[in-house]
C-alpha positions as a Markdown table, in Angstrom:
| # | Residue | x | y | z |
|---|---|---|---|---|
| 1 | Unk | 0.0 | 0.0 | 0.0 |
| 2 | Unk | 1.6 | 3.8 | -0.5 |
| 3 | Unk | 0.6 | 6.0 | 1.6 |
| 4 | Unk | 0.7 | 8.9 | -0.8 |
| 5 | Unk | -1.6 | 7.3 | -3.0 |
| 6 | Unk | -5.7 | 7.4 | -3.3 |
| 7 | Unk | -7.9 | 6.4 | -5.6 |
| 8 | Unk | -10.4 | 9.1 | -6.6 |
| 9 | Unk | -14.4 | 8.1 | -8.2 |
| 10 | Unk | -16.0 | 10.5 | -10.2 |
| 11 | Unk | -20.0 | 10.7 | -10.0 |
| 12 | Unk | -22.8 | 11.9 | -12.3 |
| 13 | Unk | -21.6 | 14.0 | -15.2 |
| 14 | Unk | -18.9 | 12.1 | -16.2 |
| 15 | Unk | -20.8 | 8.9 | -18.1 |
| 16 | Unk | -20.4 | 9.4 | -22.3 |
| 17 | Unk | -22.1 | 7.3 | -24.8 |
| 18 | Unk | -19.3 | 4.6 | -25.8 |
| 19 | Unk | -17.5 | 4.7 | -22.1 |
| 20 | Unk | -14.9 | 1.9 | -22.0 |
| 21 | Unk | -16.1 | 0.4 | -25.2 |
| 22 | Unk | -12.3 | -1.5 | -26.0 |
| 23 | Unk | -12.0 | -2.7 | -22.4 |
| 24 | Unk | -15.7 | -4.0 | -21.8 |
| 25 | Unk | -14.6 | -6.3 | -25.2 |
| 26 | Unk | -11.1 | -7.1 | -24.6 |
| 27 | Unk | -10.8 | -7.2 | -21.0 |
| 28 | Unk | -12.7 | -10.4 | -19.1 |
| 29 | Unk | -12.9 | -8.8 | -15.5 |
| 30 | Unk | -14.3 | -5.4 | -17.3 |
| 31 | Unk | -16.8 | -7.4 | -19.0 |
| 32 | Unk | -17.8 | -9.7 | -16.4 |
| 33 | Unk | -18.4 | -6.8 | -14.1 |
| 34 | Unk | -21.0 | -5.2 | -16.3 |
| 35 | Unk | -22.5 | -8.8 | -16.7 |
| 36 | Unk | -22.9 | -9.1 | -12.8 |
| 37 | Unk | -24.4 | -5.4 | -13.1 |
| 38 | Unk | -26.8 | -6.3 | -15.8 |
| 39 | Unk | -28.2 | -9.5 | -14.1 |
| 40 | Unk | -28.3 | -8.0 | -10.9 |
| 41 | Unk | -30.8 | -4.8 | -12.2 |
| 42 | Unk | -32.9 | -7.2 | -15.7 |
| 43 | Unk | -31.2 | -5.1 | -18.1 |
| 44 | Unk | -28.2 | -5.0 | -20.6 |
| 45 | Unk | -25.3 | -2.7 | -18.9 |
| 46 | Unk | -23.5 | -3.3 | -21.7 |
| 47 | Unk | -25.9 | -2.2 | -24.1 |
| 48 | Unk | -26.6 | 1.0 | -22.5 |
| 49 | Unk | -23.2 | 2.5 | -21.9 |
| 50 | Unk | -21.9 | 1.1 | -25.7 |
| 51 | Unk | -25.2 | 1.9 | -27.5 |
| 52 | Unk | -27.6 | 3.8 | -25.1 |
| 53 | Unk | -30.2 | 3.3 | -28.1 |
| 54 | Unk | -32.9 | 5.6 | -26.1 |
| 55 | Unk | -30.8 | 8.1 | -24.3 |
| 56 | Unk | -31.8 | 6.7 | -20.9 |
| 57 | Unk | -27.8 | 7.1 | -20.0 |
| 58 | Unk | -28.2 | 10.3 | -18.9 |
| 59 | Unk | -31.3 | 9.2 | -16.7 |
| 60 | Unk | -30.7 | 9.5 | -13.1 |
| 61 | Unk | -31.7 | 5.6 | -12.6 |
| 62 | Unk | -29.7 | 4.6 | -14.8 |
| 63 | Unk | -26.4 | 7.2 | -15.3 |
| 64 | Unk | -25.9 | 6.0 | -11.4 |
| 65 | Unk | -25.4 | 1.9 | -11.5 |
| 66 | Unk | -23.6 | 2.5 | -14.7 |
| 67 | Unk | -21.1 | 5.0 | -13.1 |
| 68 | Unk | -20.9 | 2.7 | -10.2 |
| 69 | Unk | -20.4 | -0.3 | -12.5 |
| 70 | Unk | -17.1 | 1.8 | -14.9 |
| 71 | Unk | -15.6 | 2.7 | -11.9 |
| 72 | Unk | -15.6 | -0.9 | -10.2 |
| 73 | Unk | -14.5 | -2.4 | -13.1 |
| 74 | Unk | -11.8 | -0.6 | -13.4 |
| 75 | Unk | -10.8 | -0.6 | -9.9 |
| 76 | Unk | -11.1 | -4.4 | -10.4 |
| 77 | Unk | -8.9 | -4.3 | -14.1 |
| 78 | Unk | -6.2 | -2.3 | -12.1 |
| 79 | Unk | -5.8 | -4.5 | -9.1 |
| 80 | Unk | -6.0 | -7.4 | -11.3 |
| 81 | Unk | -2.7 | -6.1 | -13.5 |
| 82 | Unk | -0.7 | -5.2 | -9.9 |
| 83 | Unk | -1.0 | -1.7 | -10.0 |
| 84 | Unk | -0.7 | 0.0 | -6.7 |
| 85 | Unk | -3.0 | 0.0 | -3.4 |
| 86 | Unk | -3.7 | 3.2 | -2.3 |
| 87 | Unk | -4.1 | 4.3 | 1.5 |
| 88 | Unk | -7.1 | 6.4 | 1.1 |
| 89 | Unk | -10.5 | 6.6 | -1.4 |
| 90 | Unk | -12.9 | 9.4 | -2.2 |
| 91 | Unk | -15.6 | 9.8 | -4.3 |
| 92 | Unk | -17.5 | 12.8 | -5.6 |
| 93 | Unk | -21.1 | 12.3 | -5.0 |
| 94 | Unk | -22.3 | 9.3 | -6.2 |
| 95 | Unk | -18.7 | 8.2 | -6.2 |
| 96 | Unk | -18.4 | 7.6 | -2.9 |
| 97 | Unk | -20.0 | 4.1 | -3.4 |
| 98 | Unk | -17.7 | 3.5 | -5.9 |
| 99 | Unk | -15.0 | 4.0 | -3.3 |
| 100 | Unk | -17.1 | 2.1 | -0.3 |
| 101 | Unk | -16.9 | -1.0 | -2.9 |
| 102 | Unk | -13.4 | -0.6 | -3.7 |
| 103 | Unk | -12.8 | -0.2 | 0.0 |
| 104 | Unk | -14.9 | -3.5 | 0.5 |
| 105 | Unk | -17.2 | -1.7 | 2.6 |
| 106 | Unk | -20.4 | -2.6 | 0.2 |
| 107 | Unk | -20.4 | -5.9 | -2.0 |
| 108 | Unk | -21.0 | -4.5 | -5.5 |
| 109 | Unk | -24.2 | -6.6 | -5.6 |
| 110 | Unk | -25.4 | -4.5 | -2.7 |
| 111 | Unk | -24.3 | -1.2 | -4.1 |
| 112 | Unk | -25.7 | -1.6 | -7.6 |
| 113 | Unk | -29.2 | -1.9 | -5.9 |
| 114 | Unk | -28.5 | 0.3 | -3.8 |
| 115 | Unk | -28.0 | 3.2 | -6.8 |
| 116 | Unk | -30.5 | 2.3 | -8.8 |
| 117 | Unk | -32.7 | 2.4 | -5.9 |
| 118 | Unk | -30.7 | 6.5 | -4.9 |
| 119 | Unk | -31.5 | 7.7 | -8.6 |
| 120 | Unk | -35.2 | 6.5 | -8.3 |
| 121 | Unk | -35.9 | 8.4 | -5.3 |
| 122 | Unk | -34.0 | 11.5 | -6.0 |
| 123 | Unk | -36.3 | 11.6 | -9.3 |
| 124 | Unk | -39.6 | 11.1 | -7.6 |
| 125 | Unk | -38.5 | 13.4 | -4.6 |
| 126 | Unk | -38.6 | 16.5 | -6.9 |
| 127 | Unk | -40.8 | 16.5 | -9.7 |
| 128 | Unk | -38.3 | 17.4 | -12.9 |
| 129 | Unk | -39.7 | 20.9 | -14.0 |
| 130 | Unk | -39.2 | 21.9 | -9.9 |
| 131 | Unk | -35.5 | 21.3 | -9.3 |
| 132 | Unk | -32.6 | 22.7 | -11.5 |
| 133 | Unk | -28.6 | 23.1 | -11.1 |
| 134 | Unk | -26.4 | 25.4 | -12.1 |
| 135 | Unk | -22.2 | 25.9 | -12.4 |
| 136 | Unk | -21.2 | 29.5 | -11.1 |
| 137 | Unk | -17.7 | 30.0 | -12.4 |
| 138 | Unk | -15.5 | 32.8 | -11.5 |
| 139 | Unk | -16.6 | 33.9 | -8.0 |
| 140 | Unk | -15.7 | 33.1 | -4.7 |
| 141 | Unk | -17.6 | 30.3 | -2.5 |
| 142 | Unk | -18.7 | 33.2 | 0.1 |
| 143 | Unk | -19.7 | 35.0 | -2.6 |
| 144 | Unk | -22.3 | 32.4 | -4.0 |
| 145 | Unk | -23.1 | 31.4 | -0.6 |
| 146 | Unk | -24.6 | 35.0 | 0.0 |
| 147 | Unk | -26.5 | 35.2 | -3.6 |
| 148 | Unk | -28.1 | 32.4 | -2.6 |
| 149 | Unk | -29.5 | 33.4 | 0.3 |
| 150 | Unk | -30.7 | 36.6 | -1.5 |
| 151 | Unk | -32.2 | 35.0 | -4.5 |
| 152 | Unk | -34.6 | 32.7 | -2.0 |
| 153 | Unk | -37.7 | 33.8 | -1.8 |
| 154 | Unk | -41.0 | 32.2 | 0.5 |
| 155 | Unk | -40.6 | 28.4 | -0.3 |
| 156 | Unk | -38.2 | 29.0 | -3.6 |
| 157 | Unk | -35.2 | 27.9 | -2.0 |
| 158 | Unk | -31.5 | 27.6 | -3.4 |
| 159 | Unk | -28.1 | 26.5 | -2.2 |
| 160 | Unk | -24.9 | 25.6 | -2.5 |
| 161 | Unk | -24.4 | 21.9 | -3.6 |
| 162 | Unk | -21.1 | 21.0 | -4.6 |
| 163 | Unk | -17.7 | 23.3 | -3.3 |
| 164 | Unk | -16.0 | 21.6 | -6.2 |
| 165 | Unk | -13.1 | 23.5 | -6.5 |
| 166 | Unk | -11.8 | 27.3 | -6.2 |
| 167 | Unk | -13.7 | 29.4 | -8.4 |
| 168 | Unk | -16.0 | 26.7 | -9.5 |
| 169 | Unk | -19.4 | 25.6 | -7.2 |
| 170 | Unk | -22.6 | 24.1 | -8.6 |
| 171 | Unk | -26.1 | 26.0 | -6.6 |
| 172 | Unk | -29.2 | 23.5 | -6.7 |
| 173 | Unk | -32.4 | 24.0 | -5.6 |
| 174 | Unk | -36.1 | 25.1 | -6.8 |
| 175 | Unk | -35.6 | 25.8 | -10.5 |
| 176 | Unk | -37.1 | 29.5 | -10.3 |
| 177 | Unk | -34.9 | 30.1 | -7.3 |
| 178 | Unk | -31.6 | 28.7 | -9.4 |
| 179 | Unk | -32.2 | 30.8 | -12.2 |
| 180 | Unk | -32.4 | 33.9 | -10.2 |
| 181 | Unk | -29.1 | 33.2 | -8.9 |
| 182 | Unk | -27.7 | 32.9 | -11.8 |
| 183 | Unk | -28.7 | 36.0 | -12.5 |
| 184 | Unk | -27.6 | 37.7 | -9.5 |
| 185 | Unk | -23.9 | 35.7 | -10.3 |
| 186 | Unk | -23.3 | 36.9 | -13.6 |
| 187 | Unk | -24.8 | 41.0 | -12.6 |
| 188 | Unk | -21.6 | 40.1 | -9.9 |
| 189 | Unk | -19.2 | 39.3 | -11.9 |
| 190 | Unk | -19.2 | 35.8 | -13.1 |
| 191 | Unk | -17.3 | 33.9 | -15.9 |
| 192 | Unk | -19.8 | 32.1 | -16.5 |
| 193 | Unk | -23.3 | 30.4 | -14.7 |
| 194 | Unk | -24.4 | 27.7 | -16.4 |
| 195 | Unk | -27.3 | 25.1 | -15.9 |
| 196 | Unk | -26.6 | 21.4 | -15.7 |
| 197 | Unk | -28.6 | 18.8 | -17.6 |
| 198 | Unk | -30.1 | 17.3 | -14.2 |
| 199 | Unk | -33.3 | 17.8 | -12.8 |
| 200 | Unk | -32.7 | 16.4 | -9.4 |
| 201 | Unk | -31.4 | 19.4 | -7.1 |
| 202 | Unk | -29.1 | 17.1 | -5.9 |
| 203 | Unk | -27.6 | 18.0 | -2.1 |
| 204 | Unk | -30.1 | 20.1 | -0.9 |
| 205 | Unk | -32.6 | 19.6 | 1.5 |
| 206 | Unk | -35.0 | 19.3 | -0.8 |
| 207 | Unk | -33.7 | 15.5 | -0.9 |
| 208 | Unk | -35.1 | 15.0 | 2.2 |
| 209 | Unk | -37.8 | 12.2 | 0.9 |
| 210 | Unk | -34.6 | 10.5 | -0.5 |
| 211 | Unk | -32.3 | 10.9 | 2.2 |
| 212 | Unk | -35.1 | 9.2 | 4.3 |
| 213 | Unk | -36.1 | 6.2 | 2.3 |
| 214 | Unk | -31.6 | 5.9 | 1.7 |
| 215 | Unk | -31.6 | 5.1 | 5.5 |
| 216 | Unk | -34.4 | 2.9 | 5.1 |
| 217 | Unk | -32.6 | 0.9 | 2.4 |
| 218 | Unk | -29.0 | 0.9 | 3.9 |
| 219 | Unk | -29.9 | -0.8 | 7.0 |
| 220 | Unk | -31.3 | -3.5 | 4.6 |
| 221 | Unk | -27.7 | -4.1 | 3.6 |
| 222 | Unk | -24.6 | -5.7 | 5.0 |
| 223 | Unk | -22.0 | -2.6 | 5.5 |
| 224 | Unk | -18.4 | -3.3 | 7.0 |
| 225 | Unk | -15.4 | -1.6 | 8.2 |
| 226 | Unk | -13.4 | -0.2 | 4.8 |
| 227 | Unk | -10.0 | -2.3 | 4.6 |
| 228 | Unk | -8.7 | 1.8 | 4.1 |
| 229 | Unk | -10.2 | 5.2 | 5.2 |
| 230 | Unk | -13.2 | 7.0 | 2.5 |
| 231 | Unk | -13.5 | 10.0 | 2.4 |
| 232 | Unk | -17.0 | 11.3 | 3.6 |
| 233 | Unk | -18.4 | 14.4 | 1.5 |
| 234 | Unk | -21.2 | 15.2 | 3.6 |
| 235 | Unk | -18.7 | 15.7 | 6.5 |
| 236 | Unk | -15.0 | 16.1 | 4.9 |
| 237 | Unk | -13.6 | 13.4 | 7.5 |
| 238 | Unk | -12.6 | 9.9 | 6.6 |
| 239 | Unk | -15.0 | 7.0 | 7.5 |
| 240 | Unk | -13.8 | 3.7 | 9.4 |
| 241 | Unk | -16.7 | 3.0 | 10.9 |
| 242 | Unk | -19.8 | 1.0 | 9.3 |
| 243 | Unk | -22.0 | 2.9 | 11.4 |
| 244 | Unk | -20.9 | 6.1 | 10.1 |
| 245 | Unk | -20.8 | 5.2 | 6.6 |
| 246 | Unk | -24.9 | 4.7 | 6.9 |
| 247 | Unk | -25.5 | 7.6 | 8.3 |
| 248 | Unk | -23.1 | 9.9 | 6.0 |
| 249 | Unk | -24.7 | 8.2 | 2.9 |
| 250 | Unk | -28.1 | 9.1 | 3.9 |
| 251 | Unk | -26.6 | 12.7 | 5.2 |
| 252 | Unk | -24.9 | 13.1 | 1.3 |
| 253 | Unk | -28.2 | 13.5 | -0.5 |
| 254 | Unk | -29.0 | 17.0 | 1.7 |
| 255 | Unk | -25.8 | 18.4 | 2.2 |
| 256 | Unk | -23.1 | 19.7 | 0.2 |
| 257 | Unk | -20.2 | 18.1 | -1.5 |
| 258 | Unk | -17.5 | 19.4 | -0.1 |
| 259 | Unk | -14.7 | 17.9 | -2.6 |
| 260 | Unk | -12.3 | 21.2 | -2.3 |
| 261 | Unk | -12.0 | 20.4 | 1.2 |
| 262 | Unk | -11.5 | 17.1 | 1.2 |
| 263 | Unk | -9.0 | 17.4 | -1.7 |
| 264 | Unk | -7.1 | 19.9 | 0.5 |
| 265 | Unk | -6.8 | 17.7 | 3.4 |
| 266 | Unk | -5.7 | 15.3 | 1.6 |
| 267 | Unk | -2.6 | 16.6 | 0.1 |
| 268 | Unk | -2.4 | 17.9 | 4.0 |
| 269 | Unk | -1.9 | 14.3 | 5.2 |
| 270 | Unk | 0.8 | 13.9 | 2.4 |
| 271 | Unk | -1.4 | 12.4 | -0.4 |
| 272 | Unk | 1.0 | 13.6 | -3.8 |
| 273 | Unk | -0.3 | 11.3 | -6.1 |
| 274 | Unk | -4.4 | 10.0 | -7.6 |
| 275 | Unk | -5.9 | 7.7 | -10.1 |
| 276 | Unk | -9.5 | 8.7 | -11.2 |
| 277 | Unk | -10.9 | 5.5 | -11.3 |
| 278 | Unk | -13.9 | 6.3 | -13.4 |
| 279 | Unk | -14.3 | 7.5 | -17.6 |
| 280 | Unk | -13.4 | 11.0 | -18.0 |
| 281 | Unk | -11.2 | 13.5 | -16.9 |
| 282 | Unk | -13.6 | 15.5 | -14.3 |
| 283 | Unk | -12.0 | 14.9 | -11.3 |
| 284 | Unk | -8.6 | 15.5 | -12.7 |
| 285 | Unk | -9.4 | 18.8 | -14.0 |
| 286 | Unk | -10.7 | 19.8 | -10.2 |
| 287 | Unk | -7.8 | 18.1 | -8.5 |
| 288 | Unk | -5.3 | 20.0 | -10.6 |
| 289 | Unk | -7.6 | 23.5 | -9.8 |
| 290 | Unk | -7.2 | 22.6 | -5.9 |
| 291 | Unk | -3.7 | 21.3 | -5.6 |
| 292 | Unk | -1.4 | 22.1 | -8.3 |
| 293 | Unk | 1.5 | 19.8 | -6.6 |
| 294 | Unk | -0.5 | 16.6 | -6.3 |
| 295 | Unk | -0.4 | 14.5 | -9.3 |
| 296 | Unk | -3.4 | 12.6 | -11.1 |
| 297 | Unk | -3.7 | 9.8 | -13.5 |
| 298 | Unk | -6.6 | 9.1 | -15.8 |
| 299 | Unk | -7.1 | 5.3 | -16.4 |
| 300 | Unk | -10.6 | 4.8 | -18.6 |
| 301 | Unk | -8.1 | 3.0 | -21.7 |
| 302 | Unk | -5.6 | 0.5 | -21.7 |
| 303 | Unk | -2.8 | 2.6 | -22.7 |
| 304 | Unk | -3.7 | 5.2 | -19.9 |
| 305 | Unk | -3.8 | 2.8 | -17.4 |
| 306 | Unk | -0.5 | 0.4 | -18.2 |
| 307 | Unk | 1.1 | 3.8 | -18.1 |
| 308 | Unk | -0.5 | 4.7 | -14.9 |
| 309 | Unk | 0.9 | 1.2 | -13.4 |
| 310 | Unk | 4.0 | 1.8 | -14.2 |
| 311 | Unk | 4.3 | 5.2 | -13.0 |
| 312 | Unk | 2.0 | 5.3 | -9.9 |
| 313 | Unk | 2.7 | 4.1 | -6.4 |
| 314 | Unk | 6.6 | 4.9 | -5.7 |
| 315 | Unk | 6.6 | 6.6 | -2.5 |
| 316 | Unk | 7.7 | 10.4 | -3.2 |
């Protein structure tokens, strides 16, 4: 295990039409894993990430066991070609089941019902024309925080959802609310504010329905200590405990991401170097924004990842 290395999982927003195409044909434990996912939920996996025919990819109930099921397989494909163990995991959002399977905290069996079941009642907890989120680039988090708070009027409510990194936080909340803030944000002085193609106002309290039938469904479910620490993003503190990994998971879907933070803390306790285990480059791109020292490998091909192995995991 090196102790400067963690393993990061990216969450909604990072699935694509075609993800991990090659390596779902050539590699067996990549292929078997989205065979497990697709007889565990009664549908083809395989078919939706290569194909995605109808578009339902970028459907919450279905973007979320399929992010879940790239990101364990290829957590799986690199342990199964040596690379590295890493001392610490964190995932954004979603992601953090990704890392609670990795960390054999959850079986995957567990953890694919368990997302499919999250995206189901985060869509029915907020009707889709209600909720919206939005990306303010180019202000300060304090800043955001307090045009928020202006921008809520009676029960149209919006806040801040993900501190993803400096100079880049996502607001969620009731749509009419959002785009007022948006507003507000670019009459301040923002690059850009820019709404996100989700409906769910993901980490807010209005996931409250959710959150409660989440704690419902986790205590259904075997949970163990993590063989290393996860990062919570609820609370920015690293989970050991079964106990608290319920009760952060449940506390994720009202309360803000706080990836920045996390990030920071990490490079605090001497983390240098990541692997985003997941398609895309989204975490990277923050990682790079938060700690320019820390380095960060992207592993969604073959080639990326062989080179990652090679390169990641000497203590430094």
């Amino acid at each position: 295990m090196s102790s400067n290395l963690a393993f990061l999982f990216p969450g909604q927003g990072s699935q694509s039409k075609g993800m991990l195409a090659d390596l779902i044909v050539d590699e067996r434990v990549v292929s078997e894993t989205f065979s497990e996912a697709s007889d565990l939920l009664g549908y083809d996996m395989k078919a939706l990430v290569v194909e995605d025919v109808d578009g339902k990819l970028d459907q919450t109930e279905f973007t979320q066991p399929a992010l879940l099921t790239a990101s364990t397989s290829l957590y799986r494909l690199w342990s199964a070609r040596g690379g590295a163990a890493a001392s610490q995991m964190a995932g954004h959002s979603l992601g953090e089941y990704s890392a609670l399977v990795a960390a054999g905290a959850i079986e995957f069996s567990d953890a694919v019902a368990l997302v499919a079941f999250r995206g189901r009642s985060m869509s029915e907890a907020v009707p889709a024309s209600v909720g919206k989120m939005a990306a303010i680039i180019g202000l300060d988090d304090a800043a955001v925080a307090e045009l928020c708070e202006k921008s809520a009027v009676g029960d149209e409510q919006v806040w801040a959802a993900n501190f993803n990194c400096p100079g880049q936080l996502v607001i969620a909340g009731n749509a009419a609310a959002v785009e007022r803030a948006m507003d507000a944000a670019k009459e301040a002085g923002a690059k850009r504010a820019l709404p996100l193609a989700v409906s769910a106002p993901s980490h807010t309290p209005l996931m409250q329905p959710a959150a409660d039938a989440m704690k419902v469904k986790l205590a259904e479910i075997s949970v163990l200590a993590p063989a290393c620490p996860v990062w919570s993003n609820a609370r920015a503190v690293k989970l050991t405990d079964a106990g608290d990994i319920r009760d952060a998971l449940v506390e994720q879907l009202v309360s803000p991401v706080r990836w920045t933070e996390i990030v920071q803390k990490m490079a605090v306790e001497g983390i240098n170097q990541t692997v985003e285990m997941g398609p895309g480059k989204v975490l990277a791109g923050l990682v790079r924004r938060i700690e320019k020292e820390m380095s960060v490998s992207s592993v969604f091909t073959s080639e990326l990842m062989e080179k990652a192995i090679e390169t990641v995991g000497e203590e430094s």
